[in-house]
VOPAGU-2260 file (C-alpha; in pm, 1 decimal, decimal comma):
REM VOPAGU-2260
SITE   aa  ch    i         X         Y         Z
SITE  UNK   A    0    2867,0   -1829,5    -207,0
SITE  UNK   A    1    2833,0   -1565,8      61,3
SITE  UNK   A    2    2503,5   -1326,8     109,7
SITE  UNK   A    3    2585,1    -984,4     316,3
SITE  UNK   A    4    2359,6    -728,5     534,4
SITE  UNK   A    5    2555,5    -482,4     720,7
SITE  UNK   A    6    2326,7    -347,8    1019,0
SITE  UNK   A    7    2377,5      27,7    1143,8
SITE  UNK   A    8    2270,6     -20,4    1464,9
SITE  UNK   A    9    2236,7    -214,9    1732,3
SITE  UNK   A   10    1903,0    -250,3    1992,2
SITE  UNK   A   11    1646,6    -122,1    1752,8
SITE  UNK   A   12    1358,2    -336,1    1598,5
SITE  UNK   A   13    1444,6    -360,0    1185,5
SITE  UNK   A   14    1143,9    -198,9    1006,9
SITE  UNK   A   15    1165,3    -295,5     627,8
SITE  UNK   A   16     929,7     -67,3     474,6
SITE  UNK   A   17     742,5     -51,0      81,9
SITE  UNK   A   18     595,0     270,7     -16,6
SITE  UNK   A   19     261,2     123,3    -155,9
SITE  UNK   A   20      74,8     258,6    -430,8
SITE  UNK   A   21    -275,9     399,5    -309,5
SITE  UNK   A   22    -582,3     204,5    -399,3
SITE  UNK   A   23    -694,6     290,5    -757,9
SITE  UNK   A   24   -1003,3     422,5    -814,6
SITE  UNK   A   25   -1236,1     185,4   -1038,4
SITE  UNK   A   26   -1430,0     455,7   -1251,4
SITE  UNK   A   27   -1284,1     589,8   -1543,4
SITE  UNK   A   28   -1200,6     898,7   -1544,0
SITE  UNK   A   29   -1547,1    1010,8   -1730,6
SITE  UNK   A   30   -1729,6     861,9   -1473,8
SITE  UNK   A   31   -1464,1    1040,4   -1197,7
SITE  UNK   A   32   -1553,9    1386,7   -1372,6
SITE  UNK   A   33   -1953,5    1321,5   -1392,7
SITE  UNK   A   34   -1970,8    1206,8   -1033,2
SITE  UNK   A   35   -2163,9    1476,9    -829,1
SITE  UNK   A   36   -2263,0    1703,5   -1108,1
SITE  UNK   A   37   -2599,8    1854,2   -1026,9
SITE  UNK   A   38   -2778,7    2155,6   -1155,9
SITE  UNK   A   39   -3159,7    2269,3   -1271,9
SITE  UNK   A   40   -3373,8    2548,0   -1343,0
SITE  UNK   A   41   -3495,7    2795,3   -1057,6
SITE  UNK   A   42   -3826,1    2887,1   -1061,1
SITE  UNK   A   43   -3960,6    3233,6   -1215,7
SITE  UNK   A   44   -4337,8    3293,3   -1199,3
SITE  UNK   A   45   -4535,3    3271,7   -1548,0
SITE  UNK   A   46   -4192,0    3218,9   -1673,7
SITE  UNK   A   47   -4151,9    2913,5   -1841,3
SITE  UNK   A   48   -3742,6    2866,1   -1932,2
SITE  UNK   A   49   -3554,7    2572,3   -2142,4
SITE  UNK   A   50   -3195,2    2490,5   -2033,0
SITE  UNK   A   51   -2956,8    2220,9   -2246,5
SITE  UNK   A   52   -2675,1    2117,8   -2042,6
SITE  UNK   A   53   -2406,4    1887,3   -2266,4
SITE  UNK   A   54   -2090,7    1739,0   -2151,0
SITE  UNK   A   55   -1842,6    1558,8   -2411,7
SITE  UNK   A   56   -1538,3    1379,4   -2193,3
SITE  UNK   A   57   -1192,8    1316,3   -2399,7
SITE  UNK   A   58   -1193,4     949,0   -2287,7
SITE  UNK   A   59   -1535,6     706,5   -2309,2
SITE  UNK   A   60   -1726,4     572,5   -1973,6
SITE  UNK   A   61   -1651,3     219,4   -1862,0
SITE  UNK   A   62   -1851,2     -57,9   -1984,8
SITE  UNK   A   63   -2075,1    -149,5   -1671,2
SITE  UNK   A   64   -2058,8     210,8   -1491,1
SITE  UNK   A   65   -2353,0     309,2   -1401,7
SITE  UNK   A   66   -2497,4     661,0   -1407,3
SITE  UNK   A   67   -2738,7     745,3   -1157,3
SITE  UNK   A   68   -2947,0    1024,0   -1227,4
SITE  UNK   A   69   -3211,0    1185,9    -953,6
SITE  UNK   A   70   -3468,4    1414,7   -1093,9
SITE  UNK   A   71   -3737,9    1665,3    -983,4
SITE  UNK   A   72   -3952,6    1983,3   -1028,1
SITE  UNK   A   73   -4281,0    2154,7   -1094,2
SITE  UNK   A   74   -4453,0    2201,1   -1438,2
SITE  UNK   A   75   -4173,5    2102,0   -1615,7
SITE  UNK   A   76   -4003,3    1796,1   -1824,0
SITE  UNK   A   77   -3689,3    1651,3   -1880,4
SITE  UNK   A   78   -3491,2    1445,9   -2113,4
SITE  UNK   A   79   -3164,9    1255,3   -2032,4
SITE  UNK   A   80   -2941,4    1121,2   -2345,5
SITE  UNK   A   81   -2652,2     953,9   -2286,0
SITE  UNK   A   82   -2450,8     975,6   -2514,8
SITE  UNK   A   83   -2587,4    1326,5   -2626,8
SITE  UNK   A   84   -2907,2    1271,8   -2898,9
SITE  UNK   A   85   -2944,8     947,0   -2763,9
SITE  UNK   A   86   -3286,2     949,3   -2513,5
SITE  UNK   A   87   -3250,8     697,1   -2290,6
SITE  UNK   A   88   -3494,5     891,7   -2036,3
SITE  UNK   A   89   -3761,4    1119,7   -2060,6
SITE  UNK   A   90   -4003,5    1272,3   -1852,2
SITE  UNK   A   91   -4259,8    1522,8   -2026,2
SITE  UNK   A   92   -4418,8    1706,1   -1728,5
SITE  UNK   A   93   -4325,4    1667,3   -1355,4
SITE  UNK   A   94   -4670,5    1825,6   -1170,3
SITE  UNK   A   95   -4637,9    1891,2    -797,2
SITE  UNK   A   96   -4252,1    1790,7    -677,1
SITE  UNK   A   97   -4171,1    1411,7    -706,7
SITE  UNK   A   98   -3845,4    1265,6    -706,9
SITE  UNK   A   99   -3753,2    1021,0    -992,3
SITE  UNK   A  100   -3403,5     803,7    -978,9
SITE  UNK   A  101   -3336,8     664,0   -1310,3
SITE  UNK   A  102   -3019,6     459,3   -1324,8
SITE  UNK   A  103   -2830,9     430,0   -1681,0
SITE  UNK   A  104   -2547,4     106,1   -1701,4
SITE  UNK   A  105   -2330,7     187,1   -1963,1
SITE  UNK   A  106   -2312,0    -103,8   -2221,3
SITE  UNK   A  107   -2047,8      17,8   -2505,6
SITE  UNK   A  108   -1702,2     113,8   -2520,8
SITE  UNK   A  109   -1752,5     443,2   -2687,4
SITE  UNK   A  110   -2001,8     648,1   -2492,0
SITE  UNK   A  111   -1794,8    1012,9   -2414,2
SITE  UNK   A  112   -2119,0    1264,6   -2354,0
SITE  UNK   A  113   -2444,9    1316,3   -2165,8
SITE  UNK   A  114   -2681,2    1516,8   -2257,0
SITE  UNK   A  115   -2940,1    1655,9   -1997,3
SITE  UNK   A  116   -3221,3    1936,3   -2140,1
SITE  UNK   A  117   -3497,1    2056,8   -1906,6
SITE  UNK   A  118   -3765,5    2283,7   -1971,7
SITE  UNK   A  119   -4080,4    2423,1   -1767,6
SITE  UNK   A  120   -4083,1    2642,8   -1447,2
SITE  UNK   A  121   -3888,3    2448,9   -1228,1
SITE  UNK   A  122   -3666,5    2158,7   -1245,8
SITE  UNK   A  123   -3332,2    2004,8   -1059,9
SITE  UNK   A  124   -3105,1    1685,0   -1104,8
SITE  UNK   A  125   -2862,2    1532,9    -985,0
SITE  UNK   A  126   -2574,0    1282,5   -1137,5
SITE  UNK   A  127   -2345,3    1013,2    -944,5
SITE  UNK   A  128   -2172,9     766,8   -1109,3
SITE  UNK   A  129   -2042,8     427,5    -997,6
SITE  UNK   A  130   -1745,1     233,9   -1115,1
SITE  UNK   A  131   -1813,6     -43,2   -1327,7
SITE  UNK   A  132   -1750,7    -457,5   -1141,0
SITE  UNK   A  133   -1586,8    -529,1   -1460,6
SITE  UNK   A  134   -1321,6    -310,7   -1347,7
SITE  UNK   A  135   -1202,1    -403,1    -987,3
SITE  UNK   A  136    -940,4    -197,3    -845,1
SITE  UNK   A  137    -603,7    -362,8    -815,8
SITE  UNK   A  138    -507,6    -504,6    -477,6
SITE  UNK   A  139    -169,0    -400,0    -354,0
SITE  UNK   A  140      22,5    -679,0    -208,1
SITE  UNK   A  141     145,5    -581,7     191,1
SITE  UNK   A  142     493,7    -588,0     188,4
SITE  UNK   A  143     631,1    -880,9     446,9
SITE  UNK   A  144     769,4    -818,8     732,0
SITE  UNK   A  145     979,9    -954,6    1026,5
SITE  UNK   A  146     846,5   -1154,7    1288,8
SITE  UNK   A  147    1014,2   -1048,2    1557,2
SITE  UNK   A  148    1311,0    -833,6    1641,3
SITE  UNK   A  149    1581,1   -1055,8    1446,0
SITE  UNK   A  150    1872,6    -884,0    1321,0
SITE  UNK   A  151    1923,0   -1128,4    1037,1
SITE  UNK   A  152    1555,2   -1214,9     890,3
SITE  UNK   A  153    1546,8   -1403,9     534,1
SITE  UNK   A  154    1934,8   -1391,7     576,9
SITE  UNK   A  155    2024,7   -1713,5     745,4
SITE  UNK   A  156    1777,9   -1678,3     969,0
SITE  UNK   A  157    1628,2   -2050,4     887,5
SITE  UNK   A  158    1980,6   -2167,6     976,7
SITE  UNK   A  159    1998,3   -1927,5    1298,5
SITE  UNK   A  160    1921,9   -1609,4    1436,7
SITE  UNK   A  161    2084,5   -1287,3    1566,3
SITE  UNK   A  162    1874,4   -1113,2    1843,0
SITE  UNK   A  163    2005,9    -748,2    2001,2
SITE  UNK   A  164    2027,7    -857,2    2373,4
SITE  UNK   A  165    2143,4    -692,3    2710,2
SITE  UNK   A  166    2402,1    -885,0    2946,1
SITE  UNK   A  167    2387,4    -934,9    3327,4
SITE  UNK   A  168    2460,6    -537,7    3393,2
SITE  UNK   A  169    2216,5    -374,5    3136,0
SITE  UNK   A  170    2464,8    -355,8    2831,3
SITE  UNK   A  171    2407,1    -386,1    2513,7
SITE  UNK   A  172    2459,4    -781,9    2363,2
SITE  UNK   A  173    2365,4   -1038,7    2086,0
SITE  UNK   A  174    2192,3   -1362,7    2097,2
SITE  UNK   A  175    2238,4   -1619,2    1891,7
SITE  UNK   A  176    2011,5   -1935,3    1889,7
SITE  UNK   A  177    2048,7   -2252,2    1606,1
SITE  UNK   A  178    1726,7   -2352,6    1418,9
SITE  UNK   A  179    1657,3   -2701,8    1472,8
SITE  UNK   A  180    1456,3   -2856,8    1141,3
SITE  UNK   A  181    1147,6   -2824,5    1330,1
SITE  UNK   A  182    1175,6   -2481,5    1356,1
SITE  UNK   A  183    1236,4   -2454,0    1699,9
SITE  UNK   A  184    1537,2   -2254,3    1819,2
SITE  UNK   A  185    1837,6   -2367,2    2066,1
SITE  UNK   A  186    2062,4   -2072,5    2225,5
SITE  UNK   A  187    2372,2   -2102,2    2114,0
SITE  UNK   A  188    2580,6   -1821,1    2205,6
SITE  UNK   A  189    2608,5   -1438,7    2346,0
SITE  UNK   A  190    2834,7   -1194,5    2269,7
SITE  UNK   A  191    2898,5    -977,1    2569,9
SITE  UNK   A  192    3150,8    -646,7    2566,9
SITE  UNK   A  193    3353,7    -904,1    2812,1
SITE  UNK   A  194    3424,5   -1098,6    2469,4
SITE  UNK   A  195    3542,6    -826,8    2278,4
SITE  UNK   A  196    3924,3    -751,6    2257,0
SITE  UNK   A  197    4069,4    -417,9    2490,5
SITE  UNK   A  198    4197,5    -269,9    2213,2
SITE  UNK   A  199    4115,0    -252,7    1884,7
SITE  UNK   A  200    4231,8    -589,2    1660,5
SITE  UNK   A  201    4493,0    -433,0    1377,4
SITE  UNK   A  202    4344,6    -773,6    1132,5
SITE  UNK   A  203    4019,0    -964,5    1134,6
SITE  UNK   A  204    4036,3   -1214,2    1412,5
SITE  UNK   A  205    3783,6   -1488,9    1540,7
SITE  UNK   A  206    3619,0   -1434,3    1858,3
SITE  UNK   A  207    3387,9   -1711,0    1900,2
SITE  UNK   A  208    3189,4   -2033,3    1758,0
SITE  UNK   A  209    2862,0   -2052,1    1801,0
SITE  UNK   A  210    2746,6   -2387,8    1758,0
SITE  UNK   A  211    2759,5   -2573,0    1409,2
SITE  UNK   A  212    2687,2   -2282,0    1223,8
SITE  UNK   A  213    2782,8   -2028,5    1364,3
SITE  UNK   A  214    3150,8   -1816,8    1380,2
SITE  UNK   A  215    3209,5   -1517,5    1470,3
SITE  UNK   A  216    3487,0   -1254,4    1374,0
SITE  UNK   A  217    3541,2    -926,8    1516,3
SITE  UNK   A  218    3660,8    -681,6    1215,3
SITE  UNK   A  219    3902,0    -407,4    1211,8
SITE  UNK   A  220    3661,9    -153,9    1191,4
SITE  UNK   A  221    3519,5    -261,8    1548,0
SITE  UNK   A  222    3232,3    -407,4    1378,0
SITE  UNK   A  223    3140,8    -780,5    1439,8
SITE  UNK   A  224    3058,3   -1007,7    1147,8
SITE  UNK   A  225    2823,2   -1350,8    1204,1
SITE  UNK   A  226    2864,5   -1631,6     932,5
SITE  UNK   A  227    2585,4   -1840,4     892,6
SITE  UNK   A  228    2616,0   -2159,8     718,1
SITE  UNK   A  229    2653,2   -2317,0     504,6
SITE  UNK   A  230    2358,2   -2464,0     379,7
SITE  UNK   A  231    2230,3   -2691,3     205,3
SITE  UNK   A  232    2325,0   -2525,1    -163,1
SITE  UNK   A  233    2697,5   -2455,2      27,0
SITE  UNK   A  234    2572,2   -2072,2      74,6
SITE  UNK   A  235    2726,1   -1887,2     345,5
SITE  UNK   A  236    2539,2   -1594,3     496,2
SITE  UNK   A  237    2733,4   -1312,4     620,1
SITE  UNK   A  238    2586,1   -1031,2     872,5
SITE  UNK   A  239    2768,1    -732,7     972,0
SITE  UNK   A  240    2680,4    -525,0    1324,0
SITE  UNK   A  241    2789,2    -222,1    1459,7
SITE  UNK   A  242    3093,0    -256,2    1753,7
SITE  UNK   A  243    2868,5    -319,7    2039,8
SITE  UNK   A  244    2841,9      25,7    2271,9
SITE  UNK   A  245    2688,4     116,0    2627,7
SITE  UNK   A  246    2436,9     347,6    2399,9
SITE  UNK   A  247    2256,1     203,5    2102,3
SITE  UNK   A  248    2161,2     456,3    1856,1
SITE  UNK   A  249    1918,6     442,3    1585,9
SITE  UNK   A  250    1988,5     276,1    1250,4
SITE  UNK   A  251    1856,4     136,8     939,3
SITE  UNK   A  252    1971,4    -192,8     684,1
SITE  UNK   A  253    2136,0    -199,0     380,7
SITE  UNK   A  254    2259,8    -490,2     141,4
């Protein structure tokens, strides 16, 4: 059984990269569309004024959100329902200009409206509304990543591992060291441009053991292909790596 990665590039750090979800928010989306409402009545001189404000959502609250209210005003009351012609809050006649917080926990399943009417000379509120702890928002898993600059991570790599290198004069190379069982490594091998054939090989051929498990093949294509293995289970991991040039360029992984 053979397992293949073919590497674009050579002399670049592998990034394996997740697109992960954002965090979830944990209100519902009642409680998201409540959060930061505030209104009130401005005051008019010997005018005394009623104002009903009523707000019906098309899905229910949370069980365990809780609404926070903060109230005020001068010569004037106010009643909070939640849901609407349900009083779970009232305060008949605010004199002088105190500030009340009354917080409301949702308990049911099927609470979809609040309810807030105010009347007197002058009176403000204010609603927030917190998610409920019943309702924690998912964790997203980070996805792994390498350890180090490997060209061959979770494929052979507890068997050996392929590092981009640079010979004596500054060119481009690869490394290969053997994992011992206590997972310490042992260099095995480099291959050097000096190793590669002049011209280009018209079959596969094998250019050089590296090690017990180890061998290495340079392709037609110019490419050169590592087999790892085998293991345990008989598997035999395969990586493939661009032709090894005086530039590396950018690149990327694919299976």
């Amino acid at each position: 059984m053979k397992q293949t990665i073919r590497l674009i590039s050579l002399g670049v750090l592998l990034v394996f990269m997740a697109v992960v979800p954002a965090r979830a928010s944990a209100r519902s989306a009642a409680c998201e569309a409540v959060n930061g409402w505030s209104g009130g009545l401005g005051y008019i001189q010997n005018t005394p004024r009623t104002f009903v404000a009523n707000w019906t959502f098309a899905t229910p609250f949370d069980i365990g959100e809780t609404l926070r209210f903060r109230v005020g005003g001068f010569e004037a009351g106010m009643t909070i329902e939640v849901p609407a012609g349900t009083i779970v809050a009232q305060y008949p006649f605010f004199l002088g200009y105190p500030r009340e917080r009354f917080d409301y926990v949702v308990s049911r399943g099927d609470i979809a409206s609040i309810r807030i009417r105010l009347a007197g000379y002058y009176m403000y509120y204010s609603v927030t509304c917190v998610g409920s702890p019943l309702k924690a928002a998912p964790v997203v898993d980070k996805p792994p990543t390498p350890p180090d600059e490997r060209l061959n991570w979770q494929n052979g790599d507890l068997i050996a591992v392929i590092y981009p290198a640079t010979d004596a004069t500054g060119q481009p190379a690869f490394d290969v060291y053997t994992v011992l069982p206590d997972s310490q490594g042992i260099f095995a091998c480099r291959i050097a441009r000096d190793d590669l054939p002049a011209v280009a090989a018209s079959v596969n051929m094998f250019l050089k053991q590296c090690g017990d498990s180890v061998s290495v093949y340079v392709l037609t294509t110019g490419e050169i292909q590592f087999n790892i293995g085998p293991d345990s289970e008989g598997k035999t991991y395969v990586v493939i790596v661009p032709e090894i040039s005086s530039t590396p360029s950018e690149g990327g992984y694919s299976q």
